[in-house]
N, C-alpha and C positions, 0 to 999 in steps of 0.2 A: 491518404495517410502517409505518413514521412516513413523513408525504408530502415528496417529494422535491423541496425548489422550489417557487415559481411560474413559469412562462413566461411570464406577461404581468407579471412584476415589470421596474422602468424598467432594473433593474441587470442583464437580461439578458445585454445583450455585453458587459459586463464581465466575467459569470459564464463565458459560452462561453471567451473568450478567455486568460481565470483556467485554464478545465481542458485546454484541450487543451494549454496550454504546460505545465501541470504532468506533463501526460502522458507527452508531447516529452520533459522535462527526466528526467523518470522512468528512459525507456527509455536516454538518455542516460548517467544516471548508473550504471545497471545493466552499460552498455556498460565505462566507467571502471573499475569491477571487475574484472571480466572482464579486459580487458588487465592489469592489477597481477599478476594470477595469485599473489594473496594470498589469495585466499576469497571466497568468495559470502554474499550473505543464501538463510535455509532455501530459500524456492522455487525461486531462480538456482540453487541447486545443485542440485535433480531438475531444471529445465530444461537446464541442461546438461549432465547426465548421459544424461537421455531426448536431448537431439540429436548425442552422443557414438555411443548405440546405432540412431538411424533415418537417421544422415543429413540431419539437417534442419539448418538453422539454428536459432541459442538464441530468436532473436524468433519464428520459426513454431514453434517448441515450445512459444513462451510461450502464444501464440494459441491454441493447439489445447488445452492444459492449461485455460486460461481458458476454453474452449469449454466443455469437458467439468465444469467447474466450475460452470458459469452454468447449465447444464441439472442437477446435485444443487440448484437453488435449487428445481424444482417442489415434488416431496415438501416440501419446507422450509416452501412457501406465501410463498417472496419472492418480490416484485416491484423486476425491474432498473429503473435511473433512464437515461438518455442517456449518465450519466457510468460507468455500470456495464458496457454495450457497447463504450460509447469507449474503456473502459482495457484489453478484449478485444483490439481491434485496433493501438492506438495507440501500444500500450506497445511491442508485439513490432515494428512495423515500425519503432520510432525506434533501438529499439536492435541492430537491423541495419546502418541507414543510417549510423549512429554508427561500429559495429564496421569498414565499410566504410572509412572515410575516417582512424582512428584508428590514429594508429602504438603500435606495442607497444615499451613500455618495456623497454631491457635492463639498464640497471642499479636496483640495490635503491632508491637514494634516490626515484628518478622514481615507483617502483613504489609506494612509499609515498605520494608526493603524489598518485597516481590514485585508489588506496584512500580515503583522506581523502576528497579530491574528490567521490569517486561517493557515502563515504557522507554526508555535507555535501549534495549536490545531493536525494540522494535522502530527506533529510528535508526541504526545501525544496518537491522535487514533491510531498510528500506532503500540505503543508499546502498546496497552492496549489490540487493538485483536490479537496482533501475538502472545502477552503474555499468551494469553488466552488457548493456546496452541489446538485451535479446527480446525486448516487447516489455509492454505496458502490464500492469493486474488486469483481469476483467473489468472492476467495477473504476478502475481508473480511464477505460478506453469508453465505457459508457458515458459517463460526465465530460470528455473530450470531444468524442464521437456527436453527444445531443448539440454542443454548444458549435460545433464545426456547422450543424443542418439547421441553425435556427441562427440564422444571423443576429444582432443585434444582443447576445447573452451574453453574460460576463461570467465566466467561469466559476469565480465567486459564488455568485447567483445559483449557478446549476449546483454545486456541491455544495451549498447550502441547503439546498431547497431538497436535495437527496438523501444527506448525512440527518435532517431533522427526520423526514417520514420513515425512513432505516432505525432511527433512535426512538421513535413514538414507541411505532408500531412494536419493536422488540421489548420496550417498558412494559407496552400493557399487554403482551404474551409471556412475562415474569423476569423479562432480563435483568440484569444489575444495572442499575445507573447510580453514581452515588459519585464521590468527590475524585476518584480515578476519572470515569468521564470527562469532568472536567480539565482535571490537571494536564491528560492528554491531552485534549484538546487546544490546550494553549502549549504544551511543549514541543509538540511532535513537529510542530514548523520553524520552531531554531535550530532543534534536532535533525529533521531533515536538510533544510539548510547549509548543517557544519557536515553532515557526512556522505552526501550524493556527488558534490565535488573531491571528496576525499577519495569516493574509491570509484568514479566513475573512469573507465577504461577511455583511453584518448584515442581517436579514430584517428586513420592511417593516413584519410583522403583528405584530411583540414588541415590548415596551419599549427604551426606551437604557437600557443600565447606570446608573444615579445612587446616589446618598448612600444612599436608602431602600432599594433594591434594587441591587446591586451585582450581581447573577449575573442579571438582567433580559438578555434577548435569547442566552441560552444553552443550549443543550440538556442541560444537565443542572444541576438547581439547586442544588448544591453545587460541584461540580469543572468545569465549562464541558463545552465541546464532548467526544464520547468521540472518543480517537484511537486514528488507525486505522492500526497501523506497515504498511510500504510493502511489507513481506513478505508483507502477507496477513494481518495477525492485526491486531485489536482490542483496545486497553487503554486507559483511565484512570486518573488516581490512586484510582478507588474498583473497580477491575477484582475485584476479589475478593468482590464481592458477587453475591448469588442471586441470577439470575435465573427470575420464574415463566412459566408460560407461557399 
């Protein structure tokens, strides 16, 4: 797995305080959702279908789902980053505390501006902690980690084939899936796009972009950073390519 950081880099608490707000904002935006009671992204909907059927809240289902997520990384052979625990716990309790204090929209229009909202917020968290460069989500090292041990899969492929069994199954345990599902679905990847480069933090040990090298200080030397949608899946503009292993 590629090294996650440095911690004696100067840009440390700028890094810390980059991820946990994007975390915050994360579970925030997740919250927005929710109240629209227009649709979920794939994972929100088995989250809150599994807290439909135990009784739990949707942020300790998030948790517990993350949990059980971050332990399929052994077999895989990842290694979590700071940022990959943090978004275990960080995510589910903001958007508890969120749900808490957030009144629920009862007419269409308002329901619409939450939706937006959440998914607008939730591409902003997304480039604010991957930016942060302190580790992957759990369920974004999953989809990395399988296609790394299975040669010939295209990333695509894998977070396709993940995002639908995560959306079935949360459907028919009562999740929402309704026209927000979609909508995210096709937003969240210009979204991510415009803002993973906006606020990813520039490492100390690469070049600056210039004239000669323009993809200088990017992790991938063609298409920049790979992003990583807030659902839990992985893509780039070059997402369709083989990965060996």
């Amino acid at each position: 797995m590629a090294k996650i950081g440095n911690f004696r880099d100067r840009r440390l608490p700028r890094r810390l305080v980059q991820l946990y707000a994007g975390l915050a904002l994360y579970g925030a935006s997740m919250a927005l959702m929710i109240e629209s009671t227009l649709g979920l992204n794939p994972w929100d909907v088995f989250h809150q279908g599994l807290a439909i059927h135990t009784g739990l809240s949707i942020g300790t289902a998030s948790i517990l789902v993350g949990a059980v997520v971050l332990i399929l990384w052994i077999p895989l052979r990842q290694r979590p980053g700071l940022g990959t625990v943090s978004n275990v716990v960080v995510v589910g309790l903001s958007v508890d505390a969120t749900l808490a204090v957030l009144p629920a929209p009862r007419a269409l229009p308002l329901q619409i501006v939450f939706l937006v909202g959440g998914i607008v917020a939730n591409g902003m968290a997304t480039g604010l902690y991957i930016g942060a460069r302190l580790g992957p989500g759990p369920r974004d090292g999953l989809m990395t980690g399988w296609v790394a041990r299975r040669p010939g899969r295209s990333i695509r492929m894998v977070r396709t084939v993940i995002e639908v069994t995560v959306v079935t199954v949360g459907w028919l345990l009562g999740g929402t899936v309704w026209i927000g599902t979609l909508l995210y679905a096709v937003a969240i990847g210009p979204l991510a796009h415009r803002f993973i480069p906006l606020f990813t933090v520039p490492d100390p040990d690469r070049p600056r972009p210039g004239p000669d090298n323009p993809h200088a200080g990017s992790d991938h030397p063609r298409t920049g950073p790979v992003q990583v949608g807030p659902a839990g899946s992985g893509s780039s503009p070059d997402d369709d390519r083989k990965t060996g292993g």
